[in-house]
C-alpha positions in Angstrom: 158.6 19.7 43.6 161.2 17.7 45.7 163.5 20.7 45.9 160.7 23.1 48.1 161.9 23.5 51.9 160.0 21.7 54.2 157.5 23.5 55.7 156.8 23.4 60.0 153.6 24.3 62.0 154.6 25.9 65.0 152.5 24.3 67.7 151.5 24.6 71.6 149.3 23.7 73.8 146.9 25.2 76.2 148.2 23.7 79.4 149.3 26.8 81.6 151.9 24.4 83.3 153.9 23.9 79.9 156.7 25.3 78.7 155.4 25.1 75.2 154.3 29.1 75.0 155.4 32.2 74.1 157.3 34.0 76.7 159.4 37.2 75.5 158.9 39.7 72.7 161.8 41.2 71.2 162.8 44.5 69.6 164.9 43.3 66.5 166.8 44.9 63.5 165.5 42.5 61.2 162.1 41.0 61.7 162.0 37.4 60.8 158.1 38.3 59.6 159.8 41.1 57.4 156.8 43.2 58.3 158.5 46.6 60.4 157.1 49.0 62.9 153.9 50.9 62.1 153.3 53.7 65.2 150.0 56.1 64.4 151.5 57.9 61.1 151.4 56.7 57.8 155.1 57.6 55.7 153.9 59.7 52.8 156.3 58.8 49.7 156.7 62.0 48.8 158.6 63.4 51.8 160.6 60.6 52.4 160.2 60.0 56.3 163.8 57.6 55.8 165.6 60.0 53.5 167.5 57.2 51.4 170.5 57.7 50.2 170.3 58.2 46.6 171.9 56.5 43.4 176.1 58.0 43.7 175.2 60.2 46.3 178.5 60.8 48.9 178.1 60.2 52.7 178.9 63.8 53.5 176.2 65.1 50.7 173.6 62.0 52.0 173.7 62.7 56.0 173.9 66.7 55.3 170.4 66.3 53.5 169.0 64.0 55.5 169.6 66.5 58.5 168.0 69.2 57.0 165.2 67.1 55.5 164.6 65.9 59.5 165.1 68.9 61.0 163.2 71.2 58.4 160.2 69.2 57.9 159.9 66.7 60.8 160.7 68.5 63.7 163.6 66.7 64.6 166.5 68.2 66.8 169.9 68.3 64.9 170.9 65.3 67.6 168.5 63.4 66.7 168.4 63.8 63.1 172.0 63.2 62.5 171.4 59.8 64.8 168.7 59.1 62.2 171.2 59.6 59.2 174.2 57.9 60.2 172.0 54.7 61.3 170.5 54.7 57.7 173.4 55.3 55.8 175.6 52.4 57.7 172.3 50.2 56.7 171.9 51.4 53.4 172.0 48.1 52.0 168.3 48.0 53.6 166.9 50.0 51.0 168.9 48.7 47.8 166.9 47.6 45.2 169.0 44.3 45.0 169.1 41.1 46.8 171.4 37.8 47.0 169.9 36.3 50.2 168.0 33.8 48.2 168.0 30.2 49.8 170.9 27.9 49.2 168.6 25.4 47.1 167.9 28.0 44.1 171.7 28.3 43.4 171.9 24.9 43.8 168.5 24.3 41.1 170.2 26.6 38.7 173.6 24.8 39.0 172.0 21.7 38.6 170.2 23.1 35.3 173.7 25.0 33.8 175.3 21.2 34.7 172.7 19.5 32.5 172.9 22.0 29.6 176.5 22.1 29.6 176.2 18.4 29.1 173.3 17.9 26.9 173.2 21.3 25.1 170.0 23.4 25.6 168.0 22.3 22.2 165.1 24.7 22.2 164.9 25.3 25.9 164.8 28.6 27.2 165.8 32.3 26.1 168.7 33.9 26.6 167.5 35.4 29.3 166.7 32.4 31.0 170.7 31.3 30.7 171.4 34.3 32.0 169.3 34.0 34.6 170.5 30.4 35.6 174.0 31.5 35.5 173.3 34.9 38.3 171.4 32.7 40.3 174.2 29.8 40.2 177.3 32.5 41.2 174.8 34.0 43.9 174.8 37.5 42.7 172.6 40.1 43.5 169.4 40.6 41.3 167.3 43.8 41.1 163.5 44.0 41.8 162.4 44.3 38.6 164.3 41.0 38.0 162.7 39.0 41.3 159.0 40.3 39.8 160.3 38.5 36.7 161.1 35.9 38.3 158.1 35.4 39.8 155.8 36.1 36.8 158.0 32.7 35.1 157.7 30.3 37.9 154.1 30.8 38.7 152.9 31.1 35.2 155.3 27.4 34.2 154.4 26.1 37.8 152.5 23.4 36.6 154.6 22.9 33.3 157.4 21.4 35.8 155.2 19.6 37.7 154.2 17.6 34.9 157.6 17.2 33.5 159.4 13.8 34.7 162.9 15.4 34.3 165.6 17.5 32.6 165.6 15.6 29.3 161.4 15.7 29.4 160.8 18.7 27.3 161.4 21.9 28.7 159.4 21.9 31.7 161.4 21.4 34.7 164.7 21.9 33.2 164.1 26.1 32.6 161.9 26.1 36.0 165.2 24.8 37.7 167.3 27.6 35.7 164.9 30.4 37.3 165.4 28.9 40.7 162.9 26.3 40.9 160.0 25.8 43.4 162.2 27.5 46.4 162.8 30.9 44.6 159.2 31.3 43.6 158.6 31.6 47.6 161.4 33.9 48.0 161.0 35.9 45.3 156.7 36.4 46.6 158.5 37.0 49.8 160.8 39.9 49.0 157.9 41.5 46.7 155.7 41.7 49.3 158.4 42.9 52.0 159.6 45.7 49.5 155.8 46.7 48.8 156.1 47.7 53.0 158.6 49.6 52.5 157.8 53.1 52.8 155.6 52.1 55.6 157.7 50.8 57.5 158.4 53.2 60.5 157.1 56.5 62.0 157.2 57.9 65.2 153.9 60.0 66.1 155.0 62.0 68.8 157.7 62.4 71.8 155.1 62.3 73.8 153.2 59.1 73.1 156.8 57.2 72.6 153.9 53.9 70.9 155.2 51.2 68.9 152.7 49.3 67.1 153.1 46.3 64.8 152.1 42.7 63.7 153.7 40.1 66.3 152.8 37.3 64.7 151.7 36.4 60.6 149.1 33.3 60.5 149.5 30.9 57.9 152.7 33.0 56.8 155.5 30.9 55.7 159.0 32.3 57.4 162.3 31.4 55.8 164.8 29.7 58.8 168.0 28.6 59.0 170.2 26.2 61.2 173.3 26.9 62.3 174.3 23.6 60.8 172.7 24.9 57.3 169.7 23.1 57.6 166.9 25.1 55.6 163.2 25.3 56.2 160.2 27.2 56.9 158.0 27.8 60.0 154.2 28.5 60.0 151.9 29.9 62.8 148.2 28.0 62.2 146.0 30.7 63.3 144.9 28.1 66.3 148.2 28.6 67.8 148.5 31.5 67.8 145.0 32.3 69.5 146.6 29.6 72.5 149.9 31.5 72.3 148.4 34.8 73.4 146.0 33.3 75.8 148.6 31.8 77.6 151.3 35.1 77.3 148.6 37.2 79.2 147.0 34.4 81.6 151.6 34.3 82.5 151.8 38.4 82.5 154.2 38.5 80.3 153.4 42.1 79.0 156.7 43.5 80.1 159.1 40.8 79.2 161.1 42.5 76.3 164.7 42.5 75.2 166.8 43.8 72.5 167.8 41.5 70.0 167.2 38.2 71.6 169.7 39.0 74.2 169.3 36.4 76.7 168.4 37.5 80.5 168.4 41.4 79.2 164.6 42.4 80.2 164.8 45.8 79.5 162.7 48.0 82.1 159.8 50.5 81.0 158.1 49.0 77.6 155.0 47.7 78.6 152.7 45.6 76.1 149.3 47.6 76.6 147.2 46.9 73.3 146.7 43.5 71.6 144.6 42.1 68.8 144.1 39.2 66.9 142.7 39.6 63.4 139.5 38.2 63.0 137.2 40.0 60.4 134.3 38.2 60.8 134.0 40.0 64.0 135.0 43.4 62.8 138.3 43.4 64.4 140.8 44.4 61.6 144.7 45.0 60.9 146.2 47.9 61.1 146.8 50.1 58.0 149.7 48.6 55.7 148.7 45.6 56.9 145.6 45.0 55.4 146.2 41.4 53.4 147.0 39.8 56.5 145.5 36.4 57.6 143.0 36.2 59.8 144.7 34.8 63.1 147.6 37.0 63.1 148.5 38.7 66.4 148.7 43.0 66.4 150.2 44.4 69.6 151.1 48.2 70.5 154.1 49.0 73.2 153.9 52.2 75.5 158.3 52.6 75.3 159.2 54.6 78.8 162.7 53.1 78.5 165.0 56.6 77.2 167.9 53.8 75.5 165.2 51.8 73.7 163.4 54.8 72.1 167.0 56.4 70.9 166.9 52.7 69.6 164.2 53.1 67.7 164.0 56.6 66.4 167.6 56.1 65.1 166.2 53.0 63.2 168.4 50.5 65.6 165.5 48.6 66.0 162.7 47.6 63.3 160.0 45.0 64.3 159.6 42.6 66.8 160.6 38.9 67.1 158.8 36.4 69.5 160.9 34.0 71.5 159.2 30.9 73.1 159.1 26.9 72.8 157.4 24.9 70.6 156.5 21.7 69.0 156.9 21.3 65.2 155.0 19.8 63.0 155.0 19.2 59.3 152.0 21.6 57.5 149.1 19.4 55.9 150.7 20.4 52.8 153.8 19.2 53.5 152.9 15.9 54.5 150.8 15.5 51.4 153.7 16.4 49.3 155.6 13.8 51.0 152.5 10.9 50.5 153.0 12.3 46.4 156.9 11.8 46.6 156.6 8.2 47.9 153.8 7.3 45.2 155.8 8.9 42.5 159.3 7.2 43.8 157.2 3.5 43.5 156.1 4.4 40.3 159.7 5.1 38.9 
């Protein structure tokens, strides 16, 4: 499909002398691997660990429940608690059911689909609920869960319909896979599926004692949605050989205690120490963590021992979600991606 991102391999080397490594892990809001915290305690569903607000509830009615739920049944001072509520509430966009941060290309694949109909009239393309589709998709608005599981049920299931299809005006094929996004949403839409699947699991906090962060670093084989400050749009991949030279090199350079918050540059905050790491590799019995467990093999675990009093308010009041790695490296384009690109110059002769 010419209208799929392109898709990068991350790569590095295993020269100790390069820059090409990575060289600072950081404590983000909003991991780019939309996998969060996990620390020793699995969220049960039924109490709520987050306490979401609710459908209509009122801030005052939200943060005075949450307190109690915190304080009442997870030991939380009132402090604390009420940190814990006001952070969620300010962020409780996090935990809607809706989402409009789809990539540029599937408003621009249903636009391109409503253009063509508007022209050329439907015929007997689509349902109604495929127009309507195209038409939320092309103002950008927001679209339940329910409706991105839809969504993703369509495009895999007519996938290979619209690959066979040499345009709008051959059958039906491409023209209603553009009006459900395309090729582009079908990534996104497995994407926010599988983030929202983690999302009870997200975060817990064992003890006040332990103060033990533990999460995945680094997904192997995982595409990750990026984009340019210029617009550009495009994803990144981590080959599982990567990152085994990544972490080799990260420890052989001690880098266990470079950590910042939010990829502020020259900010090493003081007391979080990397002590645990893992790389996935079930062949030799060493597995993810629970929540985890569809994971590649080649993805990177790590656990951080937080001494640092600012970074752990930061994280019990949910200031803080997953990490973020920060480094240099070369891209490349994925095997996949360059065969894609061999198909689109054998197809563009053809035509």
């Amino acid at each position: 499909m010419q209208d799929e991102l392109p898709v990068f391999e991350l790569l590095i080397n295993d020269d100790v002398e390069s820059d090409l490594e990575v060289n600072m892990v950081s404590f983000v809001d909003k991991p780019a691997i939309e996998k969060n915290f996990l620390a020793f305690k699995e969220i049960s569903q039924d109490n709520e660990r987050f306490v979401t607000p609710k459908q209509g509830e009122q801030k005052d009615e939200y943060i005075s429940r949450c307190i109690s739920v915190l304080v009442g049944d997870e030991g939380y001072d009132e402090k604390q608690a009420a940190a814990v509520c006001y952070s969620t509430w300010e962020n409780k966009e996090s935990f809607a059911d809706s989402y409009s941060d789809y990539p540029d290309a599937v408003k621009n694949n249903a636009k391109n689909a409503l253009a063509w109909a508007d022209e050329n009239g439907w015929g007997s393309c689509g349902t109604e609920v495929g127009k309507i589709r195209a038409n939320q998709l092309a103002k950008g608005e927001a679209i339940s869960l329910d409706t991105i599981k839809r969504m993703y049920s369509f495009l895999s299931r007519h996938k290979e319909n619209a690959e066979k299809s040499k345009g709008y005006a051959d059958g039906c094929g491409q023209l209603m896979y553009d009006a459900w996004g395309g090729a582009s949403a079908l990534s996104w839409a497995e994407s926010k599926i599988n983030q929202a699947e983690k999302m009870h699991q997200a975060f817990a906090i064992e003890s006040e004692e332990q103060r033990i962060v533990s999460g995945a670093l680094i997904l192997a084989d995982t595409k990750i949605y990026r984009r340019d400050p210029d617009g550009g749009e495009y994803y990144v991949t981590f080959p599982k050989e990567t990152i085994k030279s990544l972490v080799l090199k990260f420890f052989k350079k001690g880098f266990q205690t470079n950590v910042n918050i939010m990829h502020t540059q020259g900010a090493v905050m003081e007391g979080v120490t990397m002590f645990e790491s893992w790389i996935i590799d079930k062949e030799r019995g060493i597995l993810p963590m629970k929540g985890f467990e569809s994971v590649a093999d080649g993805s990177w675990f790590g656990s951080f021992k937080v001494e640092n009093d600012e970074v752990w308010n930061m994280i019990k009041s949910g200031e803080v979600k997953g990490f973020s790695v920060e480094g240099l490296f070369n891209y490349s384009l994925s095997k996949e991606e360059m065969m894609m690109q061999q198909v689109y110059k054998i197809l563009e002769n053809i035509n």
